[in-house]
C-alpha positions as CSV (number, residue, x, y, z in Angstrom):
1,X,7.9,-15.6,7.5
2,X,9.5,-18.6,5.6
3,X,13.3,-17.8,5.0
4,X,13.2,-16.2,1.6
5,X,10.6,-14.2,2.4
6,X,13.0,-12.7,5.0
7,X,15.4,-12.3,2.5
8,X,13.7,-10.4,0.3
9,X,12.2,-7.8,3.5
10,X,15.8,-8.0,4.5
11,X,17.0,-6.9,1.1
12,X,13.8,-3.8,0.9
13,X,15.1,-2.8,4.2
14,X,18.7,-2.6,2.9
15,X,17.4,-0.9,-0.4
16,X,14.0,0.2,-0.4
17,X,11.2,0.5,-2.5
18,X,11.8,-1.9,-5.5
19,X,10.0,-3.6,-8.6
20,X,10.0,-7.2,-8.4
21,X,12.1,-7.6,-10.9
22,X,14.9,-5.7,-9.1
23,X,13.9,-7.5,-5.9
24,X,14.2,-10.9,-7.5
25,X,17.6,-10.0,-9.6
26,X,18.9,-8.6,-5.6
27,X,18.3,-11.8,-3.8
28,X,19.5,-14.3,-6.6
29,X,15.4,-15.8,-7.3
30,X,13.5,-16.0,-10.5
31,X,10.8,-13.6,-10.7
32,X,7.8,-15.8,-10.4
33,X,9.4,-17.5,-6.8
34,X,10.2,-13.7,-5.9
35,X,6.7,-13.0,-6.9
36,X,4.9,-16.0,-4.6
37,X,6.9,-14.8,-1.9
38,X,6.0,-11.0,-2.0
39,X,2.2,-12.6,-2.2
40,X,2.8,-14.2,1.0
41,X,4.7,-10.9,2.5
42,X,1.9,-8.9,1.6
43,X,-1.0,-11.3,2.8
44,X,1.0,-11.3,6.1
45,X,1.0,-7.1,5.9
46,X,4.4,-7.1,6.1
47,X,4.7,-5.6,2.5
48,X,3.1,-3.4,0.3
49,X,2.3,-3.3,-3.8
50,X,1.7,0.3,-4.8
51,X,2.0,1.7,-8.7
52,X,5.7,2.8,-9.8
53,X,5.7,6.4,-9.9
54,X,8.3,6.7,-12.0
55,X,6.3,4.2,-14.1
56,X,3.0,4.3,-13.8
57,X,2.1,0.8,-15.2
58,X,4.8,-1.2,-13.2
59,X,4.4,-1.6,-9.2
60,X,6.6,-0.9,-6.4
61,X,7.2,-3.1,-3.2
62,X,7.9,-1.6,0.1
63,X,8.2,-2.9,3.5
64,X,4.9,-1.9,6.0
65,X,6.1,-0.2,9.5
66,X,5.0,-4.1,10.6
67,X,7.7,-5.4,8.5
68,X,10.4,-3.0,8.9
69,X,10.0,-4.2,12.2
70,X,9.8,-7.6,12.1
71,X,12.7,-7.3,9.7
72,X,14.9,-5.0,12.5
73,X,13.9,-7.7,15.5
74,X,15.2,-10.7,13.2
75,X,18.5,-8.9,12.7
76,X,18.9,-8.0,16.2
77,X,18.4,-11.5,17.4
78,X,20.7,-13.0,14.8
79,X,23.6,-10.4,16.0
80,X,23.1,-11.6,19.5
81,X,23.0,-15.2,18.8
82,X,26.2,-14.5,16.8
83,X,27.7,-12.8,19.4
84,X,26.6,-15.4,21.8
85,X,28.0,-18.2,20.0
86,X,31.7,-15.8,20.1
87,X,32.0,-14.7,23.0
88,X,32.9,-18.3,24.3
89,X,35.8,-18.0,21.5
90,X,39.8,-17.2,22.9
91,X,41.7,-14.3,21.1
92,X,43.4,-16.8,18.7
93,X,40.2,-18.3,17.2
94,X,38.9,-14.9,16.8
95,X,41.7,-13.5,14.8
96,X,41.9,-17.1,13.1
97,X,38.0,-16.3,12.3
98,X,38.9,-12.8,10.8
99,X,41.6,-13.7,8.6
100,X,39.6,-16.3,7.2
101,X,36.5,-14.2,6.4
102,X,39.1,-12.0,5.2
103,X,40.4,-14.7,2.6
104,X,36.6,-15.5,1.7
105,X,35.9,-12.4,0.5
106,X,39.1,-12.2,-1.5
107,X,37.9,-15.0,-3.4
């Protein structure tokens, strides 16, 4: 799965069922890359495209068991090669790490 792609299972895990335009708008990508890349989620069964049913001419993306999987695995690996990569790290660097997360997201 190329890295967008990932982002946008990621973001259907995080928020389910979605129209593309709502996908696109949640992972920061214009429509027609959004688009390409569900195309490529969905040839790889890792997405479907069903009809809106709160719309019946618009379509609505959801993540296949496959790629709610794939999605959960991905996650799980990136935690432990985070917490790999910290638990090397003293005490200091660690609260030097949380204050400065803590001033990015002030920003």
């Amino acid at each position: 799965m190329p890295p967008a792609g990932f982002h946008i299972a990621r973001w259907l895990l995080a928020f389910g069922p979605s129209r593309t335009s709502d996908i696109a708008e949640g992972v920061a990508m214009d429509r027609s890359a959004a688009s390409r890349l569900i195309d490529a989620l969905r040839a790889a069964r890792l997405v479907r495209v069903e009809v809106d049913p709160s719309d019946r001419r618009a379509n609505s993306i959801r993540l296949t068991a496959a790629g709610r999987r794939h999605v959960v695995r991905a996650l799980e690996w990136k935690s432990g090669v985070f917490h790999d990569r910290l638990s090397t790290w003293n005490e200091r660097d660690l609260e030097n790490l949380g204050h400065l997360i803590a001033k990015l997201n002030e920003s």
